[in-house]
C-alpha positions as CSV (number, residue, x, y, z in Angstrom):
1,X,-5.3,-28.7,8.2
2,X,-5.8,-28.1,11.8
3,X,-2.5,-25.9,12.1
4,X,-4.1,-23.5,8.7
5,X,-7.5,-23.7,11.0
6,X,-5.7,-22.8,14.3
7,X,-4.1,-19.7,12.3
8,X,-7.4,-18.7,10.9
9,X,-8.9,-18.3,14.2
10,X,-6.5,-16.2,15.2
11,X,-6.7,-14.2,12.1
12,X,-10.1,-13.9,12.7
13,X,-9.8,-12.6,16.5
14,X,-7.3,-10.1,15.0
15,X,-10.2,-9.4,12.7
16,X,-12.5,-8.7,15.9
17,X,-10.1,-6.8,17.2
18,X,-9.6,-4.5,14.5
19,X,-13.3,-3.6,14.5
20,X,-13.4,-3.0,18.1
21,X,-10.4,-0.2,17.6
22,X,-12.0,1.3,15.1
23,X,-14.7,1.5,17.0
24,X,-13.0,3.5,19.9
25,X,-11.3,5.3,17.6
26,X,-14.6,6.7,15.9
27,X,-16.1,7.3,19.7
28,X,-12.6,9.4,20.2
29,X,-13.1,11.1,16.8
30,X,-16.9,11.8,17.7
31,X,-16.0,13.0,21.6
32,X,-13.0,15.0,20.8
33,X,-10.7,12.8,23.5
34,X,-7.2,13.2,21.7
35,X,-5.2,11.1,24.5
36,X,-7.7,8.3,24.3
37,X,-7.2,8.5,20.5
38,X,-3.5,8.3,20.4
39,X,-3.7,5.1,22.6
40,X,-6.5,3.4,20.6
41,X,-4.1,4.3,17.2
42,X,-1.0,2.2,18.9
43,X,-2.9,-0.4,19.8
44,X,-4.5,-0.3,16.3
45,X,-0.7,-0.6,14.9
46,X,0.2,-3.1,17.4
47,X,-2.4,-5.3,16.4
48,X,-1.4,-5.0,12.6
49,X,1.7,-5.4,13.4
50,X,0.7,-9.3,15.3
51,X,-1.6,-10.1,12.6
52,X,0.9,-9.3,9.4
53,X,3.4,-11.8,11.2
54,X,0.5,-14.0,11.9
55,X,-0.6,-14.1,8.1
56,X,2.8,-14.1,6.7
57,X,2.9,-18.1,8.8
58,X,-0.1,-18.9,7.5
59,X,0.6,-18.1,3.8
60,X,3.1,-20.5,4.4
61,X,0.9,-23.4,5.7
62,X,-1.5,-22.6,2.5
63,X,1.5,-22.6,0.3
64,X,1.7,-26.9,0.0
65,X,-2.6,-27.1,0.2
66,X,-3.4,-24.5,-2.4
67,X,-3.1,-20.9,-3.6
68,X,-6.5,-19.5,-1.9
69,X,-8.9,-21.0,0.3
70,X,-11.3,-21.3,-2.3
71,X,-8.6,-24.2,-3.9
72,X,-8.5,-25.4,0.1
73,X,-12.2,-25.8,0.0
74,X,-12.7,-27.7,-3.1
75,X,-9.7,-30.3,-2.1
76,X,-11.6,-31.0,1.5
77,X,-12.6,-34.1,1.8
78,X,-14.0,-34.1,5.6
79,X,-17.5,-32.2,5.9
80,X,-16.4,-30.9,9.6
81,X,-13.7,-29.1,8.4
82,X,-14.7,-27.7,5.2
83,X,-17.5,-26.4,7.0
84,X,-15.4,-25.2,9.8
85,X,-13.1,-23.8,7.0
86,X,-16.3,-21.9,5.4
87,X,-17.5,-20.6,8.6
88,X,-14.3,-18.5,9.3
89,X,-13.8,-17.5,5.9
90,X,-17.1,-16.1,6.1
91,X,-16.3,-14.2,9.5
92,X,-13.4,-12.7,8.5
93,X,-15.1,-11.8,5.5
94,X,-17.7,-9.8,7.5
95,X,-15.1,-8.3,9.9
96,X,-13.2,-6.8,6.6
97,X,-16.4,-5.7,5.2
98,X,-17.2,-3.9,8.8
99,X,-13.6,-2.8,8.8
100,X,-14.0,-0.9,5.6
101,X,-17.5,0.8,6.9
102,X,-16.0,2.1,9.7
103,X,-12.6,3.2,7.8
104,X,-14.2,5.5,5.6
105,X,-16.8,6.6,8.7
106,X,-13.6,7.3,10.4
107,X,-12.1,9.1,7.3
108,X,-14.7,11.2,6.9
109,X,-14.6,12.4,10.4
110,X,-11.3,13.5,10.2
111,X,-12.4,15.5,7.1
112,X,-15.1,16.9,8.8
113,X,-12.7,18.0,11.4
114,X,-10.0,18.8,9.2
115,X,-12.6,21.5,7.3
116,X,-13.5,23.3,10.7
117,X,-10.2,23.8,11.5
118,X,-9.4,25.5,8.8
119,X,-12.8,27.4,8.4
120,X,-12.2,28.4,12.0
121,X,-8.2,29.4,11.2
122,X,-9.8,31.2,8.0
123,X,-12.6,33.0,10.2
124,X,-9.9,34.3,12.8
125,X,-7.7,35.5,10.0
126,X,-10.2,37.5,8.4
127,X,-11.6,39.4,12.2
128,X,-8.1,39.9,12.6
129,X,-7.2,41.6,9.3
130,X,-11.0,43.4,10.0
131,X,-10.0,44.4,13.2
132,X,-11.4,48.3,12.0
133,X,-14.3,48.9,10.0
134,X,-13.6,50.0,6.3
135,X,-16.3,51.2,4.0
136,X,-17.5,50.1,0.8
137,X,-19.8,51.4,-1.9
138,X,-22.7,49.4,-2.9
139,X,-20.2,47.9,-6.0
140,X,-18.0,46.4,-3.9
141,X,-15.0,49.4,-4.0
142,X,-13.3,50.3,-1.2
143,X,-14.5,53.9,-0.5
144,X,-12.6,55.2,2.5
145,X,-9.7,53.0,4.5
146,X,-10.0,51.7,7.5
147,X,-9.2,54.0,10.5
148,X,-8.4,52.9,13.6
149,X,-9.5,56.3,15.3
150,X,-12.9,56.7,13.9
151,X,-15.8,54.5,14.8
152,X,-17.9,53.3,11.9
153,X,-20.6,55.7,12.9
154,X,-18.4,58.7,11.6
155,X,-17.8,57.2,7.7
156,X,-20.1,58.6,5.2
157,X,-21.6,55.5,3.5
C-alpha cells in the first residue's frame, strides 16, 4: 500500500505540474512571447511523457488491490491510509478539474488568435486587390473600373 501511495504522490506532483505549465503557457498565449511558449510546450510534453510511465507502474501496483481506487478504498482497513488514500484522490481530482479549465481557456486563446490572423490576412488581401478606387452605383454594380491614373475625385458617381 505504501508503494500505490508513494506513486500517487508523484502523480499528483505531475498533476501540479501540469497546472503550473498551463499556466505559463496561457501568460505566453496572453503576452504574445512565442520563444517562451515553445519552451513551456516541451516541458509540458516532457512532463506527460514522466507521468504516462509513471501511471503505467502504478496501474500495475493497483492491478492485485483492485480495479479503481474506489475498490482500494472500500478494502482499507487502516483509517491513516484510507484517509491518506482519499486526500490525494481528491487532489488530483482538483488538479484535473483545474487542468481542464485552463485547457479550454488556452483553446480558446489560440482561437481568438487564430481568427485575427486571418481577419488581418483577409484585410490585407482586400487593400491590396483595392489598391485603386473603383465606382459603384447605389445597387451595388460596378459602374466604371478601377484606373490607376485617375484619382477618385475625377469618377462621376
Amino acid at each position: 500500500m505504501q508503494a500505490l501511495l508513494s506513486h500517487l504522490n508523484k502523480e499528483e506532483q505531475y498533476y501540479q505540474c501540469l497546472v503550473q505549465l498551463q499556466e505559463d503557457m496561457q501568460n505566453c498565449l496572453v503576452q504574445n512571447r512565442q520563444a517562451e511558449l515553445d519552451k513551456v510546450i516541451q516541458q509540458h510534453e516532457q512532463c506527460l511523457n514522466l507521468m504516462q510511465a509513471q501511471e503505467k507502474e502504478r496501474v500495475q501496483l493497483m492491478q492485485p488491490l483492485g480495479s479503481n481506487l474506489e475498490s482500494i478504498l472500500e478494502k482499507l482497513s487502516d483509517l491513516r491510509e484510507r484517509t491518506q488514500l482519499k486526500s490525494l484522490q481528491e487532489k488530483i481530482n482538483a488538479h484535473i478539474t483545474r487542468l481542464r479549465h485552463l485547457s479550454h481557456l488556452n483553446q480558446a486563446l489560440l482561437e481568438q488568435g487564430q481568427a485575427y490572423i486571418q481577419h488581418t490576412t483577409e484585410l490585407y488581401r482586400s487593400l491590396a486587390r483595392a489598391s485603386s478606387p473603383a465606382v459603384y452605383s447605389p445597387y451595388g454594380q460596378l459602374e466604371a473600373p478601377a484606373e490607376p491614373a485617375r484619382s477618385f475625385c475625377e469618377f462621376d458617381a
